[in-house]
C-alpha positions as CSV (number, residue, x, y, z in Angstrom):
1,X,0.0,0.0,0.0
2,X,1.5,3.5,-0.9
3,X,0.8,5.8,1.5
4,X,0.5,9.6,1.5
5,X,1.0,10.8,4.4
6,X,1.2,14.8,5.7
7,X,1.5,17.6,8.4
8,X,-0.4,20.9,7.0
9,X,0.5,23.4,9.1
10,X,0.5,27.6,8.6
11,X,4.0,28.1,8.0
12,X,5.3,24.5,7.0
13,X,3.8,21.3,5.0
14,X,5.1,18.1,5.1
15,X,4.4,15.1,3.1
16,X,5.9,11.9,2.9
17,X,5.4,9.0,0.9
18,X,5.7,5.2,2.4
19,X,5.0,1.9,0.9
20,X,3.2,0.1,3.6
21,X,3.3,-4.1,3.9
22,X,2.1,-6.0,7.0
23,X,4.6,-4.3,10.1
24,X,7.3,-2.8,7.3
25,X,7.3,0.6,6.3
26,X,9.8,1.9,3.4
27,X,10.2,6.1,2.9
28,X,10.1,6.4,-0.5
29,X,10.4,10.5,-0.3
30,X,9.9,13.5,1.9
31,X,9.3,17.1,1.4
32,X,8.6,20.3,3.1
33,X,7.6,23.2,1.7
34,X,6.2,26.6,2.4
35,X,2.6,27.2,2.9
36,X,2.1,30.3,2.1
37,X,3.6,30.2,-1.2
38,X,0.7,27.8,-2.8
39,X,-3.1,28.8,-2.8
40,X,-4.6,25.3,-2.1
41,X,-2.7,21.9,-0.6
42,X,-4.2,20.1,-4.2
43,X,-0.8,22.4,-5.5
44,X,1.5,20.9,-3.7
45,X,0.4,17.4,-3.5
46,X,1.0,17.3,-7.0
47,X,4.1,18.7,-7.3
48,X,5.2,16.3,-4.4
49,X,3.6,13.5,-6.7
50,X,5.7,15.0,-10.1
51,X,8.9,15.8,-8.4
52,X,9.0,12.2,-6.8
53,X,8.2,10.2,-9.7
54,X,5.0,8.8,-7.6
55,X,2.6,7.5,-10.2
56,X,-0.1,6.0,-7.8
57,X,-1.0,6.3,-4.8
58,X,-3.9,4.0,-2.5
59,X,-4.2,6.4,0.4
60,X,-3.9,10.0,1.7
61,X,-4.1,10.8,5.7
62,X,-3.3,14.2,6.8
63,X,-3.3,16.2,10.0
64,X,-4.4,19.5,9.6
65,X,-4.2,23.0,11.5
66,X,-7.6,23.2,12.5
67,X,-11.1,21.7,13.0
68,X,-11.9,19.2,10.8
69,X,-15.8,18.4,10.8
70,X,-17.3,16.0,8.5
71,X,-14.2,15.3,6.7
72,X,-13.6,19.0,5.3
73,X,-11.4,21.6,7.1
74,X,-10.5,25.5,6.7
75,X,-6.5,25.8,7.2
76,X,-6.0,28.0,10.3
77,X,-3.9,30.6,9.5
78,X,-4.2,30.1,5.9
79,X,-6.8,30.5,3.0
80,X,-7.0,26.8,2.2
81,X,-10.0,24.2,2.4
82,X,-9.5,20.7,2.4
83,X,-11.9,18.0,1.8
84,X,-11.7,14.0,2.0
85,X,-14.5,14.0,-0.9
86,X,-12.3,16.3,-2.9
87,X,-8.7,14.5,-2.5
88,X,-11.2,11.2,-3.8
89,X,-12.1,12.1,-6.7
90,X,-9.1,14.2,-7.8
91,X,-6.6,11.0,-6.9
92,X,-8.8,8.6,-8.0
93,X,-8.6,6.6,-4.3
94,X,-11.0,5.4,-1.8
95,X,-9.3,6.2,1.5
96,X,-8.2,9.7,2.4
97,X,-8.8,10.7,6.0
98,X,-8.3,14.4,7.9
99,X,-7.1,14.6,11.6
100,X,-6.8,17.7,13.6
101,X,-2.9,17.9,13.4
102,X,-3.2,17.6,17.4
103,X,-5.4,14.8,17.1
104,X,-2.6,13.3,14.9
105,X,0.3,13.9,17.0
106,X,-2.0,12.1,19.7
107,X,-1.5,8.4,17.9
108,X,2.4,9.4,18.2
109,X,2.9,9.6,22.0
110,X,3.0,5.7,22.5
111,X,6.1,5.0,20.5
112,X,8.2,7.8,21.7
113,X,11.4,6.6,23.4
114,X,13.2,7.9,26.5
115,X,15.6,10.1,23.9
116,X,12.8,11.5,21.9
117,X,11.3,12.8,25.2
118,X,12.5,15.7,27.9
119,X,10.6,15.9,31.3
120,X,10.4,19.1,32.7
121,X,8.2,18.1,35.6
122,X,8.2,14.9,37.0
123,X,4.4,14.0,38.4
124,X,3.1,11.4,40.6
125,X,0.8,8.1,39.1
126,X,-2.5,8.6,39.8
127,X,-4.1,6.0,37.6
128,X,-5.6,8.6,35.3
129,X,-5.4,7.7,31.9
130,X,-6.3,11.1,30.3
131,X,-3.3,13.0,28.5
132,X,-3.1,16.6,26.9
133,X,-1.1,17.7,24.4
134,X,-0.1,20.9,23.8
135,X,2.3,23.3,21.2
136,X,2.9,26.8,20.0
137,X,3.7,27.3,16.6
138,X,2.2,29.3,14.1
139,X,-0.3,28.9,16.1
140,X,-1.5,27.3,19.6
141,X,-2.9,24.0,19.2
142,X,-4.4,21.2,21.8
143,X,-6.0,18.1,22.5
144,X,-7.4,15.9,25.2
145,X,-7.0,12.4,24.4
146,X,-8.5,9.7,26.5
147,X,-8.5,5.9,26.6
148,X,-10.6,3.7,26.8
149,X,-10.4,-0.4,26.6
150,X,-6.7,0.3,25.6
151,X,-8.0,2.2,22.3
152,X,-6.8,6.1,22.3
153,X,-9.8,8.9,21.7
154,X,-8.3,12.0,20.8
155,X,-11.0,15.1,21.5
156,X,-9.2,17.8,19.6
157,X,-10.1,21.8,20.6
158,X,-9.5,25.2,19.2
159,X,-8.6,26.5,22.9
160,X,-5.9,28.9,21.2
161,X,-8.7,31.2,20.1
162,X,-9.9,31.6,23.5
163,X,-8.9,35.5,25.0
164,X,-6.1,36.1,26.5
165,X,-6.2,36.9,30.6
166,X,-3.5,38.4,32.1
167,X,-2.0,37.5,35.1
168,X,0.1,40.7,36.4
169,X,0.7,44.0,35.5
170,X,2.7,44.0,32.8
171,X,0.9,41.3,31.1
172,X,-2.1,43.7,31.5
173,X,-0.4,46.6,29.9
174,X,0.6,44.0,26.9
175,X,-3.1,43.4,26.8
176,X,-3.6,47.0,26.2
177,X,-1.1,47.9,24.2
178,X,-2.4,44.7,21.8
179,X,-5.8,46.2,21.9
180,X,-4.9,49.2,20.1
181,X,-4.1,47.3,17.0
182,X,-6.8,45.0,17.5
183,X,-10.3,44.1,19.0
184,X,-10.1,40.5,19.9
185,X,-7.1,39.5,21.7
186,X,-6.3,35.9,21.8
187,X,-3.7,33.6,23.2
188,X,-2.4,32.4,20.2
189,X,-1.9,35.6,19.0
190,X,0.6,35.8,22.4
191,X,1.7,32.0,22.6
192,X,3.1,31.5,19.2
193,X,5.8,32.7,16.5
194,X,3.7,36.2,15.9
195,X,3.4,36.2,19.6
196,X,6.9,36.7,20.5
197,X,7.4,39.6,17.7
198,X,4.3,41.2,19.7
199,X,6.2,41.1,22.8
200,X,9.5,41.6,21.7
201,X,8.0,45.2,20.0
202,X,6.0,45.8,23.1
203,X,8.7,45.8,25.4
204,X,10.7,47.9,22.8
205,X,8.4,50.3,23.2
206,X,8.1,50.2,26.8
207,X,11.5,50.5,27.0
208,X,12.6,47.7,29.0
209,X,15.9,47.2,27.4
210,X,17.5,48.5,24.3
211,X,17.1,47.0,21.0
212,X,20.2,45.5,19.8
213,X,21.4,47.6,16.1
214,X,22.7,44.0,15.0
215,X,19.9,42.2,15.6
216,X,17.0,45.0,14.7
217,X,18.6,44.7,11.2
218,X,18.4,40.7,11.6
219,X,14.5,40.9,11.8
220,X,14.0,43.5,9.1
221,X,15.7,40.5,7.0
222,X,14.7,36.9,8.5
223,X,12.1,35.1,10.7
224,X,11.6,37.6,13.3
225,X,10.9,35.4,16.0
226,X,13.4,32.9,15.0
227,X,15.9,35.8,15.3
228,X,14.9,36.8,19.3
229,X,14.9,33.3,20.0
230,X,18.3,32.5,19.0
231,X,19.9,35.4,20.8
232,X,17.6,35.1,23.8
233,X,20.8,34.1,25.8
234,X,23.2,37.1,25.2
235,X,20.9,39.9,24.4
236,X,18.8,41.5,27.3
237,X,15.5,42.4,25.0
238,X,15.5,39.2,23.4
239,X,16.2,37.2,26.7
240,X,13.0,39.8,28.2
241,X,11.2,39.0,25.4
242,X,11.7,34.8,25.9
243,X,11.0,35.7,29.9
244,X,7.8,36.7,29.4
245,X,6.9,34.4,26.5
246,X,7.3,31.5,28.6
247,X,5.3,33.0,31.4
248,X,2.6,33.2,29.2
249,X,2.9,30.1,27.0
250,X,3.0,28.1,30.4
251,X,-0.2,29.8,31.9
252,X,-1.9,29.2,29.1
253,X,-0.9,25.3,29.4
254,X,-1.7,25.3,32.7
255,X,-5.5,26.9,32.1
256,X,-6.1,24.3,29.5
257,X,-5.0,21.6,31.6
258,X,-7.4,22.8,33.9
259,X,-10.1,22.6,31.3
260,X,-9.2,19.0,31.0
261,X,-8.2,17.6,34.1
262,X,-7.5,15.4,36.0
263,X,-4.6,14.3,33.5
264,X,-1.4,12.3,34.1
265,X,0.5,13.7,31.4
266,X,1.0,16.9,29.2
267,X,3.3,16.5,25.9
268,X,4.2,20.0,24.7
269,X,4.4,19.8,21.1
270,X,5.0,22.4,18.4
271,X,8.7,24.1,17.2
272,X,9.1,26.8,19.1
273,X,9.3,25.0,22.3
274,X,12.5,23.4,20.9
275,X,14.3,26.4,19.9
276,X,14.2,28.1,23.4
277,X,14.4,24.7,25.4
278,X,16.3,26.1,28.1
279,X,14.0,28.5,28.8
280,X,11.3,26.1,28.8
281,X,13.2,23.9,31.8
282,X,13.2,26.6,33.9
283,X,11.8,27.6,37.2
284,X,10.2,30.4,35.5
285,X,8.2,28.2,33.6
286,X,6.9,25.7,35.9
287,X,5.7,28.8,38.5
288,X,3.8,29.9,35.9
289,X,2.0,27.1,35.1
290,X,1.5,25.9,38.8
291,X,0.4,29.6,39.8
292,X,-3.1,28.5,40.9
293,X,-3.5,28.7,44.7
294,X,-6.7,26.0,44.8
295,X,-5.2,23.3,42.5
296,X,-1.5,24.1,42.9
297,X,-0.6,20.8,44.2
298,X,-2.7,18.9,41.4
299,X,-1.0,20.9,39.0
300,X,2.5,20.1,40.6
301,X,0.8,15.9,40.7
302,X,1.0,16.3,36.4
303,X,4.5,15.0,34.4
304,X,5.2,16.9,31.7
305,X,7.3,16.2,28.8
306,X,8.3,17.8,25.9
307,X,8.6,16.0,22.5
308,X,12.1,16.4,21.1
309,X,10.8,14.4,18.0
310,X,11.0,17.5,15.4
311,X,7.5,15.8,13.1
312,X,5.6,13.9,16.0
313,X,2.8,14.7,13.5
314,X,4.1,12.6,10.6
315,X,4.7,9.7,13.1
316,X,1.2,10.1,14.4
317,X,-0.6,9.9,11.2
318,X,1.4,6.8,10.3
319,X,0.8,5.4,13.5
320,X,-3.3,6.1,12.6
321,X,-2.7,4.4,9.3
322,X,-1.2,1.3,10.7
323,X,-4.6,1.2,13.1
324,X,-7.2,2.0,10.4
């Protein structure tokens, strides 16, 4: 069985093609290319098809940025729709499937090893069986996945979009200084690659610290928030910037937890989390997210790991195919 297989995210989409038989799986190719340079997926399946010398295909399954209802989804953060009906008939195939690309990651967690996982809190066992998984990106993405009779339900949500609450001063003068340039305020505006741009400006302008000549010519130039993270550990704006990030990005794991507790486990998904890992270890972070006088010690009862594995989306959807 040949297998097409992809992440669709806002700023990135991956596919990869596998030839499937019984327990073995052979990568036959794997591309990533940039979202926002193609009007509709349908573009760049094909050239992935054409560039790869793929002449048939017997299956496409895809996690997708955003909800996916009755096998059709609008791309989060991009001007895309995608429909299972639609991929049918165009490929000429029976079996396509769309999964929340949270939802996806979700059939992923169980074949992680040690190495491909770093805990930043260790919790207790309390026979709860109920996970969350959580990542900043392009966007803020989540989902509750529960078992039951050893089979995984993931129960994917579009909590990014909620409004963003403040928790201290200067997160409420961020608030207000984001409201001037626009009405609805969300978290994942804050909590993802546009979200640390936002702070880093906003903290320019408050200024916190002094904007680096060198690196303010960096972001006229490159990906912005890709810039402030990698020089979060020598300069002080950038390093602000990632402070407060963090601080943030960890309360708003912590309200969603909340939403879905009790848990055993969050996985923190998602790139950015990566680049500023040692931010994300540190004391800062887990304050934040356990800054909740009633359920403090619950909160402090949850382990939570974050996924090294650079595509735990890819795995996950291959992991679904191997199931369905």
């Amino acid at each position: 069985m040949i297998i097409i297989a992809g992440d669709i995210g806002g700023t990135n989409t991956r596919l990869l093609c596998v030839e499937m038989r019984g327990s073995a799986t052979q990568t036959l190719a794997c591309e990533t290319y940039q979202s926002e340079q193609y009007s509709a997926l349908e573009q760049i399946v094909d050239k992935f098809l054409r560039e790869n010398d793929i002449a048939e295909i017997n299956t496409i399954c895809l996690g997708v940025a955003g909800p996916v209802k009755a096998g059709e989804v609008s791309v989060t953060n991009l001007p895309w729709h995608v429909s299972e009906n639609r991929l049918k008939e165009k490929y000429a195939i029976s079996q396509v499937a769309l999964l929340n690309d949270f939802a996806a990651i979700a059939y992923a967690i169980s074949s992680f090893d040690s190495n491909e996982l770093l805990t930043i809190q260790q919790g207790i066992d309390e026979g709860s069986q109920s996970i969350a998984i959580v990542g900043a990106g392009t966007g803020l993405g989540s989902c509750h996945v529960i078992t039951e009779n050893n089979v995984i339900k993931p129960l994917a949500s579009e909590a990014g979009h909620c409004s963003f609450p403040p928790e201290n001063n200067l997160q409420f003068e961020l608030l207000q200084w984001m409201w001037e340039k626009n009405k609805f305020v969300s978290v994942e505006s804050l909590v993802s690659g546009r979200g640390i741009v936002s702070i880093y400006q906003f903290l320019k302008y408050k200024e916190l610290a002094v904007e680096n000549t060198l690196i303010a010519e960096k972001l006229e130039k490159h990906d912005s928030a890709r810039i402030i993270s990698e020089h979060a550990n020598e300069d002080e704006l950038c390093r602000r910037t990632i402070e407060l990030f963090v601080e943030i990005y960890a309360a708003a794991i912590r309200n969603i937890t909340l939403h879905y507790y009790p848990l055993s486990s969050i996985y923190i998904a998602g790139g950015i989390a990566l680049k500023i890992r040692r931010f994300m270890e540190s004391d800062r972070f887990i304050e934040s997210f356990t800054n909740n006088d009633a359920m403090r010690e619950n909160l402090k009862s949850i382990t939570i790991n974050l996924i090294l594995d650079e595509n735990p989306g890819l795995k996950g959807v291959l992991s679904y195919c191997r199931l369905n």
